[in-house]
N, C-alpha and C positions, 0 to 999 in steps of 0.2 A: 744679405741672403738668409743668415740664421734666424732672422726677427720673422721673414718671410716666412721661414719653414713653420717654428713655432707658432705665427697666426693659423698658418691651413691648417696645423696640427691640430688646433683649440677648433674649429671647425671655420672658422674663419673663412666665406665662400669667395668674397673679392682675392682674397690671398691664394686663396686654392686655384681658384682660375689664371691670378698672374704668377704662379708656379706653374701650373702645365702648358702655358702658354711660352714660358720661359726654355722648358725641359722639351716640347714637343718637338723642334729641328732635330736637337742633340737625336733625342730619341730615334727620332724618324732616319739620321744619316747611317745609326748604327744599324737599323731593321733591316735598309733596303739591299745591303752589299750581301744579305745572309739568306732574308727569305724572298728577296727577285723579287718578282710580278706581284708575290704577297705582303710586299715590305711595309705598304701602307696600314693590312689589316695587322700586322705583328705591331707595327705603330700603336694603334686603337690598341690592340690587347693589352701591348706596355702601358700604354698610360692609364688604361683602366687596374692594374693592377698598382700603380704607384700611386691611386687616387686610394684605392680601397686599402692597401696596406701604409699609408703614410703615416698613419699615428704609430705605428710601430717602431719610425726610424727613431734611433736613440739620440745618433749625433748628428746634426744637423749640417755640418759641416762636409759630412760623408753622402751627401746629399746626389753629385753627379755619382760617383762610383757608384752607390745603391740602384742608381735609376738603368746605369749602365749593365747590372748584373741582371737585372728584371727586362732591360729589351734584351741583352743577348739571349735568354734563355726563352723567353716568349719567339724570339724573332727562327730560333731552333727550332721549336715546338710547331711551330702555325708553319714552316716549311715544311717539316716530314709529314703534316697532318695532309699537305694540298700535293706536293711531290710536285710542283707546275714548274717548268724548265723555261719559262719566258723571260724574256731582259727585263730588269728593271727600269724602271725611270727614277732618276734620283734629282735632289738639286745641287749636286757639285757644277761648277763651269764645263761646258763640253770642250773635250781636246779639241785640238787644232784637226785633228786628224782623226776623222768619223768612225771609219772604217776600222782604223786599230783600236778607237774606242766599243766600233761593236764587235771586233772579235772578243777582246779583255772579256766582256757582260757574256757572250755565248763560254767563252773557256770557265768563269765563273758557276755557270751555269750548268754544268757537267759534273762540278764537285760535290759532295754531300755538306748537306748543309751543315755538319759538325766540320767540315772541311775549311767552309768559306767562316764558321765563326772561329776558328784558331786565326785562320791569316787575319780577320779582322780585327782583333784582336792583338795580333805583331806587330801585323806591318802597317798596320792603319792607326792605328790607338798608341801603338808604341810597350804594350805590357808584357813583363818576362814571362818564363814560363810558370814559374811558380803564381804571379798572381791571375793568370789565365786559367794553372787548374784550381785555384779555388773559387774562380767564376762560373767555369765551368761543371764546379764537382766533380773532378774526375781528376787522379793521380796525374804528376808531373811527367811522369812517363809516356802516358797515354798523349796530353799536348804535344809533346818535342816527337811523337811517331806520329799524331795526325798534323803537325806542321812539316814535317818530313816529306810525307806522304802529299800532300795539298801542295808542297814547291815543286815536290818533281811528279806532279801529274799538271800542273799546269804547264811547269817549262816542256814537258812533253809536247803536250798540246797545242802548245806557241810552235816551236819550232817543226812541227809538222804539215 
């Protein structure tokens, strides 16, 4: 993967394609839990900025976490810019069970999208809070009050 990075780096265009082509699921699963119905163009946005700033990365090996820090914040960005409260379509396997999969996507869907990128972020990704706020840019604090806040407004919402 390092020898990959470093060809797209050198401009290398074959390389550069079988890196976005590589990184574009990853991308695309983190976009859609955050910006819904606009997941796909938070998608494009990410990988257009992972194309134009890729000579930047230093270490190559930082390669998914960079790409990750660039969708979550695009996938932030293109949500509060469209504010569209539609389900997403993603490609994880659909549950067994439709209906509770489309309540999840509507309860999702109520959260602010700084909401839906912390849990995506915990509960999906697995990352504490300290490297969530420096994905995020924003003090550790503020993560552990909007993950706070994003569990007990969904369990609200669940159980109502």
């Amino acid at each position: 993967m390092n020898d990959l990075v470093r060809a797209a780096q050198r401009g290398d265009t074959m390389a550069m394609n079988e890196l976005l082509d590589l990184l574009t699921p990853y991308v695309t699963r983190i976009c859609g839990p955050i910006a819904l119905a606009d997941g796909p163009d938070a998608a494009q946005e990410a990988l257009i900025a992972i194309f134009k700033g890729l000579r930047g990365l230093r270490e190559p090996a930082a390669l998914y976490g960079w790409a990750r820090a660039i969708a979550v914040r695009e996938a932030v960005r293109v949500a509060k810019r469209s504010r569209h409260t539609v389900e997403f379509e993603d490609d994880l396997p659909a549950p067994a069970d439709l209906e509770q999969a489309a309540d999840i996507r509507d309860l999702l869907a109520r959260l602010s999208p700084e909401h839906r990128a912390v849990l995506m972020l915990r509960d999906v990704e697995g990352l504490d809070e300290r490297a969530a706020a420096e994905l995020l840019r924003v003090p550790v604090g503020t993560v552990k009050s909007r993950l706070f806040r994003a569990r007990d407004n969904f369990r609200k919402a669940w159980s109502s």
